[in-house]
N, C-alpha and C positions, 0 to 999 in steps of 0.2 A: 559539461564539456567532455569530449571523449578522452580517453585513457593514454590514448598516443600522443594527444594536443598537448596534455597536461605534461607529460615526459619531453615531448618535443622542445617546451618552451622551457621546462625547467633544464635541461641541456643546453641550452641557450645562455639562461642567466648565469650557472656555474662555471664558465666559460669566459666571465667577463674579468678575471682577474689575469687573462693570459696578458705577456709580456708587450707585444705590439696591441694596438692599438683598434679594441675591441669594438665590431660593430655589429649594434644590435638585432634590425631587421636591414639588409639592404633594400633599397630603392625596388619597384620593378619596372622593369624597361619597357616601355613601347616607345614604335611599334613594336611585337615580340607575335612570331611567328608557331602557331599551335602545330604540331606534326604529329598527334595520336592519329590522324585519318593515315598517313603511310605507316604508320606501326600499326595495322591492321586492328585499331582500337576505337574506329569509329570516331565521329565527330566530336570536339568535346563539349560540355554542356555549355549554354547560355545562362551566362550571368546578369548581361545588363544589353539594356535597348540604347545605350547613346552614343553607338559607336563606340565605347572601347575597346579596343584588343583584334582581337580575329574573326573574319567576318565568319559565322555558324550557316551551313545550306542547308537548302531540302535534298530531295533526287533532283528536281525541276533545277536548280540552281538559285533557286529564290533567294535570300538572305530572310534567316528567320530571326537573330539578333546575333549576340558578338559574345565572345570568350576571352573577357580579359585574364584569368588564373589559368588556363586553356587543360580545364578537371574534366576527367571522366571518372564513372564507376568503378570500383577496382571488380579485376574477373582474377579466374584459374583457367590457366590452360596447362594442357597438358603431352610432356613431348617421349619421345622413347628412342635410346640410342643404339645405332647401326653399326657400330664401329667405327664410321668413317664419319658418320654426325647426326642431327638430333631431326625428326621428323614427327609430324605432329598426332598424336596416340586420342584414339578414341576409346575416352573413360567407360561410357557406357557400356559395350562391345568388345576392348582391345583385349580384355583379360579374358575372354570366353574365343574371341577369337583370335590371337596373338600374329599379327605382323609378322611373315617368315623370316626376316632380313633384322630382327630383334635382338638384341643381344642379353645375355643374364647379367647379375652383379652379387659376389658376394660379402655378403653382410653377416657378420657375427657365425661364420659357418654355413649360412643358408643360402642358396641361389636362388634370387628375386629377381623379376622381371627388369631392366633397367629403363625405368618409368621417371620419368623426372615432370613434377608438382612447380610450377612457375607463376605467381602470382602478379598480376600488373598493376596499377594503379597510379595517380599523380600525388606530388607533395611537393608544394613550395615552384609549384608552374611544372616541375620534370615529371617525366614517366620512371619509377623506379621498378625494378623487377626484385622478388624474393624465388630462388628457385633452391629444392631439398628433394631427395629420394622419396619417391610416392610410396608406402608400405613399407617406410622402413625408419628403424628411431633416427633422430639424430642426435650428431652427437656434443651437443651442446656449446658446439664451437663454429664460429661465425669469417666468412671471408668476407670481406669489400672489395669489389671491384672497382676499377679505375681504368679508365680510357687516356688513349694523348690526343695529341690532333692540335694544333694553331686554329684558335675561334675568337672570334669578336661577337659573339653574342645573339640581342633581336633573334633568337629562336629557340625552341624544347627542345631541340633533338630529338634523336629516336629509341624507339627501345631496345636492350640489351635481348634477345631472344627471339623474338616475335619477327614473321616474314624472313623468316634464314637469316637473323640479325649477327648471326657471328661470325667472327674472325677465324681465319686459319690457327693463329694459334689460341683464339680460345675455347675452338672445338678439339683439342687436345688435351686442353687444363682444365677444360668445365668436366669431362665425363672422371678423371683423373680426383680430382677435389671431390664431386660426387660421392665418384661409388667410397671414399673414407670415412662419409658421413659428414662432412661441412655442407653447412648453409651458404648461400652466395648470395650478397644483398648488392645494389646496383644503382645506380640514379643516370638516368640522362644527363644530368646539373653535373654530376663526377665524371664530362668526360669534355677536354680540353679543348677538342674542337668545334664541341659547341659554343664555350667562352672561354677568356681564360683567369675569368671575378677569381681567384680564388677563397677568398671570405664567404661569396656567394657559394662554392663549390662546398666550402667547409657546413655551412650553417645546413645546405643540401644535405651532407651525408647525414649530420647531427639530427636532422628532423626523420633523416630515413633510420636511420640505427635507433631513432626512439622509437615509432610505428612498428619496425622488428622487436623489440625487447618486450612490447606491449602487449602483440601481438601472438609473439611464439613463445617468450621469456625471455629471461637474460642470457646473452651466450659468456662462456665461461670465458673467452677474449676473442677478441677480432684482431685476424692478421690483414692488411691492408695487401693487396697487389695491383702491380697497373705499370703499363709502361710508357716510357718519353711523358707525355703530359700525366700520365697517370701516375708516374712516380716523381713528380716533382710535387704532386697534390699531399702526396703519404709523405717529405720531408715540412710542406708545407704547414700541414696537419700536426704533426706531430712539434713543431714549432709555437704555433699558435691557438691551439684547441687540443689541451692536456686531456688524455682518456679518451679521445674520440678512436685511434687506435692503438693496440695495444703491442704491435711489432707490425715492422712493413717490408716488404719483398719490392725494391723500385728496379724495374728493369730499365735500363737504358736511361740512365738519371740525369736530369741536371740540378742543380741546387735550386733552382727559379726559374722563371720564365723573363724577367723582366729586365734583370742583368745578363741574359742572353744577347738581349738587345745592343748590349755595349760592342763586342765584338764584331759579330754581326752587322750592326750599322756600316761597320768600316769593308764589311766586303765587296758592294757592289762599288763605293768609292772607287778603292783600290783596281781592280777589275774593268773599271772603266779609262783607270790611268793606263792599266798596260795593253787593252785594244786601240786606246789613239796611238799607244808607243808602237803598236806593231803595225797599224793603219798608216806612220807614215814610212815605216819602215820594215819591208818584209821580214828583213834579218837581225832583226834586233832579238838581245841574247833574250826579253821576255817573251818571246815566241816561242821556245821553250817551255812549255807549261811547268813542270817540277821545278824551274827555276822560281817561279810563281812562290811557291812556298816560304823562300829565305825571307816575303814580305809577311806573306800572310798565314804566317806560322801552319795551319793546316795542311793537310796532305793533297797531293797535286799525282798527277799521274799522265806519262807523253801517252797514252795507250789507252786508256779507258775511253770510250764516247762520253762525246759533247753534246749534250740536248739542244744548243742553238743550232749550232755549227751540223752537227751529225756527222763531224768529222774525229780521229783518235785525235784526245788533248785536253785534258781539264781540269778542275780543281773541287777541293768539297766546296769552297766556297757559290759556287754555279749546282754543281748537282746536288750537293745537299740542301744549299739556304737560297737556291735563286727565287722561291715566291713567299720568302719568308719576310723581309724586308717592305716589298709591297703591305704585303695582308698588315701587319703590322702600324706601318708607318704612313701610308697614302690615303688618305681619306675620301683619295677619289677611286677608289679600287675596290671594288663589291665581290664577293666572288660570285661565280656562273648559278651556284646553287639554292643562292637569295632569286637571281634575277626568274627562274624555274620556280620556284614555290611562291614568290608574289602571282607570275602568270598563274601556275593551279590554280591559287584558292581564291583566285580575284580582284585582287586588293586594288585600292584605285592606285592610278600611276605615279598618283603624287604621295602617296601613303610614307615612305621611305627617303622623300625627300630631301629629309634636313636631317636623317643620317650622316656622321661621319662616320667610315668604317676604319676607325684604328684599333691598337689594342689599349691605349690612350685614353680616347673619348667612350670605349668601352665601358672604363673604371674610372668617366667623369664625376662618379659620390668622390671618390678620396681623390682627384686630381686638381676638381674644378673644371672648368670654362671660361674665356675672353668673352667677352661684349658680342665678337661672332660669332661664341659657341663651339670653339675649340679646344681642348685640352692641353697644357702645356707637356712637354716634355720633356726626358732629362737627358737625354741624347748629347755628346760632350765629348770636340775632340778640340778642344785648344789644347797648345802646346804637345800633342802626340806627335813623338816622331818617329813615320813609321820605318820599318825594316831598321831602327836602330842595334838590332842585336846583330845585324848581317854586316853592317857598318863596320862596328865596332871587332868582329869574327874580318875582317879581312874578304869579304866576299862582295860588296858591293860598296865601290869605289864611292868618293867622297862628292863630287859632279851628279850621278845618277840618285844618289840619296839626297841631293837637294834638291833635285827637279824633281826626282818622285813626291817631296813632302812640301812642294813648291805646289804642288798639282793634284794633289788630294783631293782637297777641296771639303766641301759638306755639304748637309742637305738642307734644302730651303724650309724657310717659316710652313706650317700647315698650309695656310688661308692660300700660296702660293703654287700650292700643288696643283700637277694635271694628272688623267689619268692614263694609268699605264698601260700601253701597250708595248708585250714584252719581244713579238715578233720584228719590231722597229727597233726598237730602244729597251735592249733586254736588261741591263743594267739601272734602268731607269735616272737615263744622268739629267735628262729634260729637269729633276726634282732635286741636282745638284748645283754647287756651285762650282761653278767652272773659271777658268780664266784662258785667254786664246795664249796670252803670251809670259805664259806660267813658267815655260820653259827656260828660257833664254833669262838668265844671270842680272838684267835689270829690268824685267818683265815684273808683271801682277802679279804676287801670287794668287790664288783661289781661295775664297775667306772659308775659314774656321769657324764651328759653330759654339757656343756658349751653352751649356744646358740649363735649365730654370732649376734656379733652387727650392720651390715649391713642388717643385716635381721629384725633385728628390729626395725632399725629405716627407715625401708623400707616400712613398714607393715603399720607403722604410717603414713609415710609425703605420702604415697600413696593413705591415704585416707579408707584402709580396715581394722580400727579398728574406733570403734565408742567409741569414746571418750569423749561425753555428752556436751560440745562447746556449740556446738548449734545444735536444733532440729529447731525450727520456726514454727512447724505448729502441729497443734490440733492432738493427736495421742489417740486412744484406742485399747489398748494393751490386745487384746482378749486369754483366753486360757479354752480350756477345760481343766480339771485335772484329766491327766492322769496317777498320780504316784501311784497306784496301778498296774496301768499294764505293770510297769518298760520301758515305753515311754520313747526316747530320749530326748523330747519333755519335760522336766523338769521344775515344778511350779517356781524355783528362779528365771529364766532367764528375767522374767517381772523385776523382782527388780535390778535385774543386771546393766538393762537399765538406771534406777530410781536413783542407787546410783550413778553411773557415771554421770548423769546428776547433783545430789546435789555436787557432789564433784566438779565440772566442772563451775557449771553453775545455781545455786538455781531457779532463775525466768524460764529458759528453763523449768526445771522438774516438772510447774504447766501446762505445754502442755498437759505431758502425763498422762494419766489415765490407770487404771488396774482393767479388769473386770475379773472375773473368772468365771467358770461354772462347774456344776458336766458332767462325759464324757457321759450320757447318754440324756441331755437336748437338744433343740431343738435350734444345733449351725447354721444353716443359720438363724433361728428365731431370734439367739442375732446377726448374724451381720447386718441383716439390720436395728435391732434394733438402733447399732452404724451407721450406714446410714442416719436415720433419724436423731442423735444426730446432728451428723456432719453438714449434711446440713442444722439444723437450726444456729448451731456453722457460718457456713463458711455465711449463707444469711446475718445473725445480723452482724456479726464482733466482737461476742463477745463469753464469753460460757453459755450455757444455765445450767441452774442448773440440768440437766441429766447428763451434763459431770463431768462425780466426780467415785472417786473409788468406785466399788462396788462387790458384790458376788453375783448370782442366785443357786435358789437348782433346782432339777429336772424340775420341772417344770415350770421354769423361773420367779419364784417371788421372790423378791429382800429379800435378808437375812440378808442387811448389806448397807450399800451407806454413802461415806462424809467421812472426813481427816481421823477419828477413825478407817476406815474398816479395815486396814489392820495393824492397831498399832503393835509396837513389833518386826517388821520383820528387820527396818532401825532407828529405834527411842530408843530403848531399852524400852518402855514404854508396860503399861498393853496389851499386846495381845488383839487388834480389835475380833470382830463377824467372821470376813471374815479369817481373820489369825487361829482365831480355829477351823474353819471348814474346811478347805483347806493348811495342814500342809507343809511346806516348808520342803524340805531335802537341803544339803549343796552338796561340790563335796571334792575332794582329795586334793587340793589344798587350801579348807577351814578350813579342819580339821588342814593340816599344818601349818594354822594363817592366808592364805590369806584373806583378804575380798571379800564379796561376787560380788564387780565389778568386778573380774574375768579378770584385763588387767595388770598384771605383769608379762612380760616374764620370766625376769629373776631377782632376788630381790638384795638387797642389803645384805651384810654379815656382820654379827658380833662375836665377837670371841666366843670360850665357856666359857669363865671364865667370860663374859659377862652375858651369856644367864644362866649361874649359880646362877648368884646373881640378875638379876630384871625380875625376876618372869615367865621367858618362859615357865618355867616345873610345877609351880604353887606349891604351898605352901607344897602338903604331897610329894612330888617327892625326893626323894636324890639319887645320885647314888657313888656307894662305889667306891675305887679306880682303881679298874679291867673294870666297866666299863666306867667311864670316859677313862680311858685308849682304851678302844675298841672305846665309842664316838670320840675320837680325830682320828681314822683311818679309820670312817669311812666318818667324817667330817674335813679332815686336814689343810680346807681353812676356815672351820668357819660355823654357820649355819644361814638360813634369818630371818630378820631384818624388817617385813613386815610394823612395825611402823614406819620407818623411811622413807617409800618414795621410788617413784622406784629411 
């Protein structure tokens, strides 16, 4: 057995003592769609004649057999940078004839050609890349990369490199990382919009970083980078699979992907409430978009464009998460770029049939399936009552806060779903539950959903909710701030981290730190700034006094740094430098009392005669006997109880 198998798997087994709930090989999916032929890696080999996996062509189109592990050969290719990005260098010739538009690099004092050596190859279904300075040592220190992206899976992705495969910004950070002599190791499996398994993403990196150590050596640590889906992988990681890295750089973090969900679920809800509000009424004060916000704790703006409307007026809720919900939650909802790559490579029409595409039936190993074939999930807003903090603040009167949570409503069973079309029905209410006469005081309210407790305690012993336990390694929690420009990508989700760690775990959450930046600053400039931190973090064994929270303005000079910067966010104490320059918004689920760790699927209940008397609705709130009476129908099990614990 080869050398890297042998590493691969013993990485694997060492592993099985992490704290959630270790799995060994995951399942592989079909159908599961091979994509080495667009990462310009040619077909991948035929493994088997009986129909499994991907159908393998000729030129003719023939079908010559199928690719269920979708393996090709591994190659070297080889690129050389321009300054402005990497372009493909002929070995044989480039060095006798050098590319005028070629850039140097210097190394250890010497100016070498800036050659970059990128090896491709498959492991565990993905295409992984290893890329290191051609002619030049390295320096025994290893980067992981990490992609984000919303994926449900059924396919490889593509490669990191190959066919102009990079990002804006990682043709700033890859020559950057480069020319210091870091290796950069890569997997398709590591990047989030291909899936979002994370177990599967972990066991990916773990078999790619054995095949590297085997391959080149041990590197003296790996710092993990990647952002949105890529840095929830490096909290993930670092959660669940001890030593896979060794410090992580998450740009633009959330703790999970999966209690994302929570939130989120309630936005198109909500959103849908306040277009009937304003459908029958031009002037109603929710036609105000910023008004939007006292519900749905995020940031709303009368002036930004609306992608439905294409009119100024909207919310992050619509710009940042309106196909987030779908991909997620609809099972009748493919996206455009499955229905393109079945056409390519042939597939028959019924190949993808009995797909459901959620992120659910994605990670049907640990969730299960029904008799149909659907996956439960833990999706859960009994007793939420929303825009409770607005209530309660004197801003939205005690009438409009029952019809709003009168009229909520939620979303129907899977098996009930149609599919969306967002140009009709952008909100996707057709997949809600509605009520016509929600409104009106002894009207229906619009049912409430229940979340399955197999789902949720699925979520957990799975390992795909980050739960603050344990982190173990030095993390800088990078974010530009983008809540002006209603980013999904929201300033709290650093703190998110932060508090689940306090609540969990006090000594873990001196790991992490929390840098912020204004979104026009020079963000490769702050990550290898945290590059440098790190590596003197990981050489000493200890933290160097740069690792400490902090804030830059525009131009990357420090406006704040040390325990104070962020005062007020988690401590209740005078508001930090960093906290009032870089204003926090909440979500839907906050304003309804959650706390800002954002991991309550579904809460606990207490009665209303309860929540009457110790202070839910806060001190000016009474409600006369007509509504309490509507309160009790439209809360007739109780409402949460978010002090008490899940």
């Amino acid at each position: 057995m080869k050398a890297w198998i042998l590493a691969a798997l013993a990485a694997i087994t060492l592993a099985g003592c992490s704290t959630p709930q270790h799995h060994e090989q995951q399942h592989q999916q079909q159908p599961f769609i091979c994509r080495t032929l667009e990462s310009g890696l040619g077909q991948p080999l035929v493994d088997n004649q009986q129909g499994i996996g991907h159908p393998v062509r000729d030129d003719a189109g023939k079908v010559l057999g199928y690719s269920s592990q979708c393996a090709i050969k591994p190659r070297i290719q080889y690129f050389y940078f321009t300054g402005a990005g990497f372009k493909p260098f002929d070995i044989e010739n480039g060095y006798k004839t050098p590319p005028s538009d070629m850039k140097m690099v210097d190394v250890n004092g010497a100016s070498l050609p800036f050659v970059v050596r990128v090896e491709a190859g498959t492991i565990n279904r993905f295409i992984y890349t290893i890329a290191m300075l051609e002619r030049a040592p390295w320096n025994r220190k290893l980067v992981y990369w990490m992609r984000g992206g919303v994926g449900i899976g059924h396919q490889q992705g593509t490669a990191l490199w190959l066919n102009g495969a990079l990002n804006g910004s990682e043709k700033q950070l890859m020559p950057k990382l480069l020319a210091q002599g870091y290796a950069i190791a890569n997997s398709s499996g590591n990047e989030s919009g291909v899936h979002y398994n994370m177990r599967l993403a972990e066991e990916t990196a773990a078999q790619t970083k054995a095949y590297f150590s085997a391959t080149y050596g041990k590197p003296v640590y790996t710092i993990g980078i990647g952002g949105s889906g890529g840095a929830v992988q490096q909290y993930m990681f670092a959660q669940n699979r001890p030593g896979l890295i060794d410090a992580g750089i998450p740009v633009q973090s959330y703790p999970d992907m999966v209690t994302q969900s929570i939130p989120i679920s309630d936005c198109p809800l909500l959103g849908q409430y306040f277009r009937e509000e304003v459908a029958r009424d031009p002037n109603s004060p929710w036609a105000i978009w910023s008004r939007q916000s006292l519900v749905q704790g995020m940031n709303a703006s009368d002036t930004a464009k609306n992608p439905f409307t294409g009119k100024p007026g909207t919310t992050e809720c619509i710009n940042g998460w309106r196909f987030a919900m779908p991909t997620v939650l609809n099972p009748q909802f493919r996206d455009s770029k499955f229905d393109k790559a079945i056409a390519f490579y042939g597939y028959a029409p019924q190949a993808f049939a009995k797909v459901k595409w959620t992120h659910w039936n994605d990670l049907e190993e640990f969730y299960g399936t029904d008799a149909e074939g659907f996956a439960p999930i833990p999706l859960d807003n009994v007793g939420v009552q929303y825009g409770l903090a607005a209530l309660a603040a004197g801003k939205l009167d005690a009438d409009e806060f029952l019809r709003l949570n009168a009229c909520a409503g939620s979303w129907k069973e899977q098996r009930d779903f149609v599919p969306y079309k967002p140009d009709d029905d952008p909100f996707d209410s057709a997949n809600m539950h509605r009520s016509a006469t929600c409104r009106e005081p002894a009207g229906t309210p619009a049912l409430r959903r229940k979340g399955d407790q197999g789902a949720i305690r699925a979520a957990f012993e799975s390992g795909h909710v980050f739960t603050g336990k344990r982190l173990g390694i030095p993390v800088i929690d990078l974010r530009p701030y983008r809540e002006a420009e209603l980013d999904m990508h929201n300033a709290r989700q650093a703190f998110s981290v932060r508090a689940r760690l306090l609540a969990a775990n006090a000594v873990e959450a001196k790991r992490q730190v929390i840098w912020f930046a204004q979104p026009d600053t020079d963000l490769p400039g702050q990550v290898m700034k945290a590059v440098e931190v790190l590596d003197k973090y990981l050489t000493a064994g200890s933290a160097p006094v740069e690792f400490a929270d902090r804030c830059v303005d525009s131009a990357g000079s420090v406006l704040a740094s040390g325990p104070d910067a962020w005062g007020g966010i988690l401590d209740g104490v005078r508001p930090g430098a960093c906290t009032q320059a870089f204003p926090i918004h909440s979500s839907p689920r906050m304003v309804a009392g959650e706390s800002i760790r954002g991991d309550t699927f579904q809460c606990k209940l207490k009665t209303l005669e309860k929540a009457y008397t110790d202070g839910t609705y806060g001190p000016a709130v009474s409600f006369n006997d007509a509504q309490k009476a509507w309160l009790s129908r439209i809360f007739p099990q109780g409402v949460c109880d978010y002090n008490s614990g899940l």
